[in-house]
N, C-alpha and C positions, 0 to 999 in steps of 0.2 A: 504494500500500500504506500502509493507516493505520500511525501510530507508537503508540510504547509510551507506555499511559496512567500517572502518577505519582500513585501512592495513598495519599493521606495519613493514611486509614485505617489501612493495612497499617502503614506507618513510625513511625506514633505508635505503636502497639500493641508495637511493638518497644521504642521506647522506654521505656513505661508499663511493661515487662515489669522492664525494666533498672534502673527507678526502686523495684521493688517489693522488688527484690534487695535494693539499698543501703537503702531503709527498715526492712527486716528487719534487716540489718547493725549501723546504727546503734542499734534499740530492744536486739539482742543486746549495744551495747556503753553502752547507758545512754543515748542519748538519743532521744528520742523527736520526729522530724520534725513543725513545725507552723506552718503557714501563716494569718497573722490579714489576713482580706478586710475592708476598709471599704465599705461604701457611701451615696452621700450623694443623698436625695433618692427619688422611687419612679420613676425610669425604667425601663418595662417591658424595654428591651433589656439595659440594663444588668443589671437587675435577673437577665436570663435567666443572662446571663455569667457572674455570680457565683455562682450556683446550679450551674452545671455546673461549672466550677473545684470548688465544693465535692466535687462529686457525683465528681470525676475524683481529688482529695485523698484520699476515704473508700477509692477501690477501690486505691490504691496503698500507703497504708498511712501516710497523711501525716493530723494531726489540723488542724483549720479551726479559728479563733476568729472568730465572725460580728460583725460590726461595723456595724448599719443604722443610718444618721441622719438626721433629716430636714431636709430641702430649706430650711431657715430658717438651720441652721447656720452660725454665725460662722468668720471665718479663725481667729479666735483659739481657737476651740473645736475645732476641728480640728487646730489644728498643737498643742493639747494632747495629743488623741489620740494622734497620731502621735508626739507624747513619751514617753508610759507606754509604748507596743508596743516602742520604742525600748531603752527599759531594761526591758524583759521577758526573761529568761533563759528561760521556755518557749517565748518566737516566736522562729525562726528566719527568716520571711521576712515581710513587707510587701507586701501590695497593695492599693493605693488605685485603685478603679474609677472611670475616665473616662468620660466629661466628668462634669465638676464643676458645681454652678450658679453663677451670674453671682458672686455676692458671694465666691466661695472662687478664690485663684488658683492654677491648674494648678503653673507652676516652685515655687513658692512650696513646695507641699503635695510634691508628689514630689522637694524638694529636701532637704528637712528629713528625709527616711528617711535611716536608717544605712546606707552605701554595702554594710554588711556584710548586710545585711539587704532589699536593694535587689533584688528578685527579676523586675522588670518592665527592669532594667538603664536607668534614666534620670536617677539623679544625676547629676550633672555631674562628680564623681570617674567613674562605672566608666564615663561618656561619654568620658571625658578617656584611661582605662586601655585602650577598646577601639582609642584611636586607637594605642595604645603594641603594640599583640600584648599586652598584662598582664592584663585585665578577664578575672574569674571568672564572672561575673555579666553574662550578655548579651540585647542586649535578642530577647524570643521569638520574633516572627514571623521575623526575620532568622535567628537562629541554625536555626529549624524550617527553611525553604529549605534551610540550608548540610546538615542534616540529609538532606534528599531528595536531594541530590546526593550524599553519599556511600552513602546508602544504594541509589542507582544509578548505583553507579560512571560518574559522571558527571566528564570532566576538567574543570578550571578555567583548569590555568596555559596562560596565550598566548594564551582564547580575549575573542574579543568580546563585553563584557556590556551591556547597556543595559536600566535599571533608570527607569521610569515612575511615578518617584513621588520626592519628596523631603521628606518626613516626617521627625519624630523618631523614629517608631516602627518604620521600615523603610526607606527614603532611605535616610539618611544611615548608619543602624550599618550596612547591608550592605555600603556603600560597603568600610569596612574590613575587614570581612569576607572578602570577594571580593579584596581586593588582597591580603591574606593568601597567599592561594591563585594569585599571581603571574598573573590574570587583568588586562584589560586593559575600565576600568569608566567606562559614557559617562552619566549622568545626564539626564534629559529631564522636560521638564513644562509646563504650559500653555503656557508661553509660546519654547517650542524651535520653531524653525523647520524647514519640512522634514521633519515626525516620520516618516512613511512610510520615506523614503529611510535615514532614521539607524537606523531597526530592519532595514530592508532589508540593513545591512552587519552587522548582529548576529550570532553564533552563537547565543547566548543571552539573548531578550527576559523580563525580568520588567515585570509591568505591576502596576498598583496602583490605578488613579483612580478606580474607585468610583461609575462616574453613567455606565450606558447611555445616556443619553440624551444626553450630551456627547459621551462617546468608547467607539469599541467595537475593539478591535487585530484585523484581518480578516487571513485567511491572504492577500492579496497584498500586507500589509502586513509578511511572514517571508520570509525563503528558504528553499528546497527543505532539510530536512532541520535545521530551527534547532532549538533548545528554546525552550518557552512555558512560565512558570513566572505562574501566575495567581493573583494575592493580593486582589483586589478582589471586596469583596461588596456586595452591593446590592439593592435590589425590582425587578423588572420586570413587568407582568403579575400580580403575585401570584407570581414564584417569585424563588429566590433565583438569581443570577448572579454572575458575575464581568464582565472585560473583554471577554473573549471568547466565542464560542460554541467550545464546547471538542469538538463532534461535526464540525464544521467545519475549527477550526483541527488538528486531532488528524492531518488528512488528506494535510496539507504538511508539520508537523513530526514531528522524531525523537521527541521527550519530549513529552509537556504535561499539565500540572495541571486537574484540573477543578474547578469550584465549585457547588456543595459538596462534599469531600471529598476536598481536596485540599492546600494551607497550611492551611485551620483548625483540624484537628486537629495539627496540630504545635504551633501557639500554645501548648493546653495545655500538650501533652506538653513541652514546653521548660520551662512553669513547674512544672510539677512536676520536671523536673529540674534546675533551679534553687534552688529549694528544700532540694532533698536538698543540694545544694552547698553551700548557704549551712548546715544544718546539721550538715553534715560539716566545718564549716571550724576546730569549735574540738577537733575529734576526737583533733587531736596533741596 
């Protein structure tokens, strides 16, 4: 008997609802929610990303300040930018789109945003606050996950997690995240020995690495009734994937996420709720 599929569609939309509230709240009490996007250079992907953030900004009630620059841009020109948004009393949130080109550095550029304004959760304050339980501001795709688990009533505490990936973007914030919630969190990545066996004792595998062609998580690689929480996108063929074949592994486990439409729409939906955070924070 197949398991129950985790719809990311459905759960962002939930969230986007709840977002659209508090934006109305806020313009009712005078400020008005506004997200300033950077981009540097004309990466088509990128470029798509940004566009839909915006496009997900307009339907909730959140205003965009577009920011395109091109690919020539100096460090120093850059971490100007990101000075003026800094002392802008209409931006509430900062997002600087990834990757950067060679000459701009990554820490560097997302270090320099105001932790309060930090909407992507990667300074190294609200890195530092998530390890504390403190951080307002968390990083998205992690927080969307913890989202899909409450919104099916999914437990945490005691069970076995094993999380395939060790990134800034997701690794590592879930890490605290997940122990939050008195789970019990095993890290893995290229170079883990035995990966089969260590997902094998899993309740709960999240996988992340992003190259069908390297690694693909196959249902004999879960036990009878585990959850599969799938964060990896990627080209195969012309379409889009994740780690797994999700009509497959859907067969052995209880839960599992499919790609597309499963973690990525939460990424938004978490920065748009992020946002609202960040502009509700001067509210008292």
């Amino acid at each position: 008997m197949a398991g129950t599929k985790i719809d990311g569609l459905v759960v962002s939309a939930s969230v986007r609802e709840q977002v659209k509230k508090d934006a109305k709240d806020l313009k009712s009490n005078g400020i008005e929610p506004c997200l300033a996007t950077v981009l540097v250079g004309d990466n088509p992907a990128s470029a798509t990303y940004v566009k839909n953030k915006q496009k997900a900004c307009a339907e909730v009630g959140i205003r965009t300040k577009d920011h395109k620059l091109p690919s020539t841009i100096t460090q120093a020109e850059l971490n100007s930018l990101v000075d003026t948004l800094n002392k802008d009393p209409e931006v509430h949130g900062i997002l600087v789109q990834l990757p950067l080109p060679p000459q701009c550095n990554e820490f560097e550029t997302t270090s320099r945003i105001l932790p309060a304004k930090d909407v992507d959760g990667l300074t190294p304050q609200n890195v530092g606050l998530l390890t504390m339980k403190k951080a307002a501001l968390k990083a998205c795709t992690p927080s969307g996950i913890m989202e899909l688990f409450r919104y099916y009533s999914i437990p945490l505490e005691g069970k076995n997690i094993v999380i395939i990936n060790r990134s800034n973007l997701v690794g590592k914030p879930l890490i605290h995240l997940l122990l939050e919630k008195n789970a019990t969190v095993t890290i893995a990545h290229s170079k883990t020995k035995n990966l089969a066996d260590v997902c094998k004792n899993a309740d709960i595998v999240i996988t992340g690495v992003g190259d069908r062609t390297k690694f693909t998580l196959t249902p004999e690689m879960i036990k009878d009734g585990a959850i599969v929480i799938d964060v990896a996108t990627s080209r195969l063929d012309g379409k889009l994937v994740g780690d797994c074949d999700f009509e497959k592994i859907i067969q052995k486990a209880s839960f599992a996420s499919p790609v597309p439409g499963g973690v990525g729409p939460m990424t938004i939906a978490m920065l748009l709720k992020n946002t609202i955070t960040a502009a509700g924070h001067g509210r008292n």
